[in-house]
C-alpha positions as CSV (number, residue, x, y, z in Angstrom):
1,X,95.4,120.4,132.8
2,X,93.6,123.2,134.1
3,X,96.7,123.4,137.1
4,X,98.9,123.9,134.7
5,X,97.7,126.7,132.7
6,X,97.5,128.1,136.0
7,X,101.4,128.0,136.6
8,X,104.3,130.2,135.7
9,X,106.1,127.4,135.0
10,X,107.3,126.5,131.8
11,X,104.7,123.6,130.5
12,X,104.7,120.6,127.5
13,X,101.6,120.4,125.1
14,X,100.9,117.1,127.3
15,X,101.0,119.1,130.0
16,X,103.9,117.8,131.8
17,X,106.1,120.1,133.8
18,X,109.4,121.0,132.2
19,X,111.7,122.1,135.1
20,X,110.7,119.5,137.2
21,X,113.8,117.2,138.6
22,X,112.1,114.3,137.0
23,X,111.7,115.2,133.6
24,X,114.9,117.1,133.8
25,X,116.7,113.4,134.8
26,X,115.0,111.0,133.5
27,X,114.2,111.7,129.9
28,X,116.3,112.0,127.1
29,X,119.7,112.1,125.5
30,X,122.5,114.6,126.2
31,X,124.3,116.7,123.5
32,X,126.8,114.1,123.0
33,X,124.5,111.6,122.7
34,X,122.3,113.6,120.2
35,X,125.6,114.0,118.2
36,X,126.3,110.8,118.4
37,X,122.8,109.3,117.1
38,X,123.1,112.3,114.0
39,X,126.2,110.8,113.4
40,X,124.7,107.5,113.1
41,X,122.3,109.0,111.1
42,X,125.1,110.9,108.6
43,X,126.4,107.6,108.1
44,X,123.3,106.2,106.8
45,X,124.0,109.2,104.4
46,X,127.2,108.9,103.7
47,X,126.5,105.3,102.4
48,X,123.6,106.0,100.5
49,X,121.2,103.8,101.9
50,X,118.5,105.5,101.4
51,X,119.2,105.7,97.8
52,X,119.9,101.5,97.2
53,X,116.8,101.4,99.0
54,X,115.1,103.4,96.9
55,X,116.4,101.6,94.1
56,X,115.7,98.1,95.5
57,X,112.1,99.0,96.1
58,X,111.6,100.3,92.6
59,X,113.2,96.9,91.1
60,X,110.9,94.7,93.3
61,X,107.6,97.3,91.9
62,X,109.3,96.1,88.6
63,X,109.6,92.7,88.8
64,X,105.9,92.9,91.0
65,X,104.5,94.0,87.7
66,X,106.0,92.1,85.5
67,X,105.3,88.7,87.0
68,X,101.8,90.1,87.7
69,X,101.4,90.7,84.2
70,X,102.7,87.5,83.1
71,X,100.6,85.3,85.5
72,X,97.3,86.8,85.1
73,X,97.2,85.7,81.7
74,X,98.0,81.9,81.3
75,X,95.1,79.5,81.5
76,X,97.1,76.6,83.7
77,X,96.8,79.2,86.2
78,X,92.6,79.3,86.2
79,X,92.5,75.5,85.1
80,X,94.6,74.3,88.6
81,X,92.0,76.6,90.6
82,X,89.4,74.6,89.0
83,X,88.0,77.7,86.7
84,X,87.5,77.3,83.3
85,X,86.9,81.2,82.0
86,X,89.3,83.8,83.1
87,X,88.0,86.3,85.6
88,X,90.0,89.0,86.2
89,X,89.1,89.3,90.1
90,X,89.8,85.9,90.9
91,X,93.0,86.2,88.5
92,X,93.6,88.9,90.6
93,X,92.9,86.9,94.0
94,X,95.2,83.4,93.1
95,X,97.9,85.5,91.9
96,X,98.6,88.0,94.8
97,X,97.8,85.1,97.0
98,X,99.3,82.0,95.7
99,X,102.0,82.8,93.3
100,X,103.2,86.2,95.2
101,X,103.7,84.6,99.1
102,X,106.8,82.8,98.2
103,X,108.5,85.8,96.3
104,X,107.4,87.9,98.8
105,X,108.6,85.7,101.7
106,X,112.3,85.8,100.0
107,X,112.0,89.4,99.2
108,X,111.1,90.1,102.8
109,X,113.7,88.7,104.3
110,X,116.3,89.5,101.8
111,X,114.9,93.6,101.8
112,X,115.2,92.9,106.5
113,X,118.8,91.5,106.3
114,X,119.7,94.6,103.8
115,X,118.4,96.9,106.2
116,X,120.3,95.8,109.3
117,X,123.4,95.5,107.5
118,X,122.9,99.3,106.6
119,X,122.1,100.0,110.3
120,X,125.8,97.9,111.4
121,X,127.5,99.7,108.7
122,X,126.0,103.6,110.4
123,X,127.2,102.2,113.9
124,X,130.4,101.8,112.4
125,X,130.6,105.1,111.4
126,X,129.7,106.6,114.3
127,X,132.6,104.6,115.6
128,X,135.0,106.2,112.8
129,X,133.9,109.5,113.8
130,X,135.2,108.8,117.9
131,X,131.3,108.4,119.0
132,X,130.9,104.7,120.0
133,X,130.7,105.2,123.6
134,X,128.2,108.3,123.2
135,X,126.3,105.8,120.5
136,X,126.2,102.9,122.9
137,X,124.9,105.5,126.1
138,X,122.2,106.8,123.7
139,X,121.3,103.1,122.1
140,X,120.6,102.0,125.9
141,X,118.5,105.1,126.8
142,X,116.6,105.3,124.0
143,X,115.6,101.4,124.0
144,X,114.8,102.4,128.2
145,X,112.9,104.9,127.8
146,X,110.8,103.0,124.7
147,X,110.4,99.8,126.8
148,X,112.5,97.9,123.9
149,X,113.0,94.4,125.0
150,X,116.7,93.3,124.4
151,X,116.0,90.1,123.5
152,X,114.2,88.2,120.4
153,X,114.1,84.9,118.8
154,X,117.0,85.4,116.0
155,X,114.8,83.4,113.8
156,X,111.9,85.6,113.8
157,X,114.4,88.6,114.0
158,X,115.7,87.8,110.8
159,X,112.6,87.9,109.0
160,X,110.9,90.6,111.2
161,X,113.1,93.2,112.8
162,X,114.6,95.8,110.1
163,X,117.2,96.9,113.0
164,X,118.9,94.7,115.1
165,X,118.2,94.5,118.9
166,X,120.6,96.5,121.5
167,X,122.3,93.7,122.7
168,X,123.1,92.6,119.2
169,X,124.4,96.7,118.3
170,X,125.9,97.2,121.5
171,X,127.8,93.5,121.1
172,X,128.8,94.7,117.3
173,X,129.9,98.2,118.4
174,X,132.6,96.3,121.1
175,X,133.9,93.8,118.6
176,X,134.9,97.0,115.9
177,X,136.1,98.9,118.9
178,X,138.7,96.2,120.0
């Protein structure tokens, strides 16, 4: 670090040399690129997806309390635990474990589908606005350059991973294009 306070040159807060050839070839998206990912971006806009997620999230809080509320208080739920006074810790504890895990299973996956849909749908308007090939030269840098590996189990994809992988955007982008 102390070399490059030293230097004229132009220098990052990690102290990495700017005008080198390598940063200046290796690293990053060009202007068409960037436009194309804001595009990408505008479309998530565009479609409100922020919003419905919004609004899912605030319907799942709702229904969260709700069942919470309705659960905590009925004795079969203490009795099949083998208690036979009603604690409100260990109400607390068979609830959020035991009765939550399926709805939350269900709602997991069904809140991971939504967002990859969303994330199909901006690719396809990136591909409206003329920016698919910029898109698809962006989606592979940017997955290079943050070591993404283009591959995983579709299983645990579909319950994991809230975008889809490159292969599976770069594959959806060609299919809309033709």
């Amino acid at each position: 670090m102390t070399l490059a306070l030293n230097t004229t040159e132009p220098v990052s807060s990690k102290g990495i040399n700017m005008t080198s050839k390598w940063w200046q070839t290796n690293k990053g998206c060009d202007l068409d690129e960037i436009l194309a990912v804001l595009t990408h971006e505008l479309g998530h806009w565009k479609y409100g997806h922020t919003l419905k997620l919004i609004a899912v999230m605030q319907g799942h809080l709702l229904l969260s309390f709700f069942l919470f509320g309705y659960f905590m208080y009925q004795p079969d739920v203490y009795t099949s635990f083998g208690f036979s006074s009603y604690p409100t810790l260990v109400g607390l504890i068979i609830v959020m474990q035991f009765i939550f895990s399926p709805y939350n299973l269900v709602f997991g996956f069904i809140s991971v589908q939504m967002t990859r849909q969303f994330e199909y749908q901006a690719d396809s308007f990136a591909l409206a606005q003329n920016k698919a090939t910029f898109l698809r030269s962006a989606l592979i840098k940017l997955a290079s350059e943050n070591l993404m590996f283009p591959v995983a189990d579709p299983l645990y994809s579909a319950f994991n991973h809230t975008h889809p992988t490159i292969l599976e955007r770069l594959r959806a982008l060609k299919q809309k294009e033709e």
